[in-house]
N, C-alpha and C positions, 0 to 999 in steps of 0.2 A: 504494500500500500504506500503510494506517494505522499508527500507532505500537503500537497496542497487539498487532496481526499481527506486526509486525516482533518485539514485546517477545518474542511467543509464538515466533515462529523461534529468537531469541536461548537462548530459555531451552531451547528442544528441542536443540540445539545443543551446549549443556553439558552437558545429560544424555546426549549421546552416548559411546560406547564408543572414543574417538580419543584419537591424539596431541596432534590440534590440540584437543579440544576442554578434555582433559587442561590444556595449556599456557595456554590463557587461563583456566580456571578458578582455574591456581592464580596469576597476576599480579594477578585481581580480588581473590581474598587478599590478596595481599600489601600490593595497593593499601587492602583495607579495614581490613588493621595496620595499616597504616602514617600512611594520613589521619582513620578513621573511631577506632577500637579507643584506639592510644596516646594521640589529643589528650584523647581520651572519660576516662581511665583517669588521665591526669594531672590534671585539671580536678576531677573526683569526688575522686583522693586527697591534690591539693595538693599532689603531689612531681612535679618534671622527671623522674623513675626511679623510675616507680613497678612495677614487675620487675626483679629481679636476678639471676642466674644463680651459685650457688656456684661459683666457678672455682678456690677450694684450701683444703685443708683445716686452716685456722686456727681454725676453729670448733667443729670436729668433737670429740666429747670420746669418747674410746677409755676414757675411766673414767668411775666416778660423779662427779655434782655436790658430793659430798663429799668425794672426790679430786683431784677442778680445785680447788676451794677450799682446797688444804693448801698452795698456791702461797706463796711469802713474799709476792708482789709486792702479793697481795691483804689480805693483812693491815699491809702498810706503807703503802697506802692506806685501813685501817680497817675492810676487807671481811669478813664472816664470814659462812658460811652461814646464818644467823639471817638478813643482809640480803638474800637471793634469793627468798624466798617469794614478793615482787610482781614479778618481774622478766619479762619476753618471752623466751620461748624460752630458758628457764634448762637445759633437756638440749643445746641449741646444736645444730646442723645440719650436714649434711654435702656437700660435694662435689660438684655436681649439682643441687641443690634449687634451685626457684625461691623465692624469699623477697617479698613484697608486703609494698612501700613504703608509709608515707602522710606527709604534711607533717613539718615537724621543728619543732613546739610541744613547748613543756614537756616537754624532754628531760630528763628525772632519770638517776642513775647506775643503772647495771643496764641500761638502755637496750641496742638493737642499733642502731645506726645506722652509714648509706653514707654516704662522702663521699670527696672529692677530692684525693687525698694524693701530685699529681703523674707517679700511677706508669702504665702502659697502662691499668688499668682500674681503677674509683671501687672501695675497700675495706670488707668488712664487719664491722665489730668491735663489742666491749662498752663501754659506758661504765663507768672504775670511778672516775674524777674530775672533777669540773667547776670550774674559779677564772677567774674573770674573763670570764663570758665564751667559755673555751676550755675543749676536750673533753681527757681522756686517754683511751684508748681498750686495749684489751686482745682480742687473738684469745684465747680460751679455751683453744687445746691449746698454744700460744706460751708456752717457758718463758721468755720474756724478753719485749724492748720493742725492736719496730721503729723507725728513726729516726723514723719519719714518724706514729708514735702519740701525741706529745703536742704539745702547742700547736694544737688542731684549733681553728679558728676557724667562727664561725656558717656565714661565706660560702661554707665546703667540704663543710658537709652536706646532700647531699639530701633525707634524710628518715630514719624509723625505721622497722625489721622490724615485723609486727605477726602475721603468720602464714607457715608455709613450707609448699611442694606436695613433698612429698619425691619426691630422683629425677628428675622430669619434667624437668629442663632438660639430662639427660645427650641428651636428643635435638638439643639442637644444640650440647650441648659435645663430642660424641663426634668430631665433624667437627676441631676443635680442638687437642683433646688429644695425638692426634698429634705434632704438630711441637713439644712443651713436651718439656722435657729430660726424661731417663727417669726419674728419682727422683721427678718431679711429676706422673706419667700416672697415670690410674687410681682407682679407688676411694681414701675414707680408711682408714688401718691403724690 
């Protein structure tokens, strides 16, 4: 039997109505995430993460951009909404959203950038300072400052937001959410 008979069983095979056929269809997935898609998708956007998944809603703005910005914090960093006009994802995103990464050049403030801040999973915040080198970073619905938001150095960011898929990644955060304490399940409020 020639390879290309064989290819054609193969492929008749997956198109079957089965268990089995079910099961190896979806490991060849996995396998083409996993080797083909992410190295494909890092390479093209210059970030190690270049997908992220909203896992809590520090972002999320339950008011207008005119109301996130009445914040003291942002004005004792010199912030005013006059400075958001150029900014990415200035209504900020929610809970679920897939967010796509690209490299972390020329980070200016207003910026969304991931990075590394110790904790189970890499964090996704604003930039509202830059000195030396390191980032201050700000969740937008957060009325304060996380330990972990300032002194961010080059070597902890992955990249920055440049567009969000809203929604879409509650398909594999739903499996998750679950076992997160109950004050953190769920939609943002």
């Amino acid at each position: 039997m020639d390879f290309k008979e064989q290819a054609k069983r193969f492929w008749n095979f997956l198109k079957e109505d089965s268990w089995s056929s079910f099961f190896v269809s979806m490991i060849l997935i996995l396998i083409f995430i996993k080797l083909i898609f992410f190295p494909a998708l890092t390479f093209l956007t210059g970030s190690a993460l270049p997908l992220v998944i909203v896992e809590s809603c520090s972002m999320y703005h339950s008011v207008s951009l005119e109301d996130v910005m009445q914040d003291k914090i942002y004005a004792d960093y010199g912030l005013s909404l006059e400075n958001t006009s150029d900014w990415v994802l200035k209504r900020g995103f929610s809970k679920g959203d897939i967010i796509f990464i690209i490299g972390k050049k020329n980070v200016k403030v207003g910026d969304v950038i991931v990075f590394d801040a110790g904790q189970a999973n890499p964090i996704i915040h604003r930039v509202i300072a830059i000195d030396n080198q390191t980032y201050t970073t700000k969740g937008d619905h957060n009325h304060g400052f996380l330990p972990y938001e300032k002194n961010i150095s080059d070597q902890q960011v992955f990249g920055k937001a440049v567009f969000r898929i809203p929604l879409l990644g509650w398909v594999k955060l739903f499996f998750f959410d679950i076992f997160k304490d109950p004050a953190q399940r769920g939609l943002c409020k």
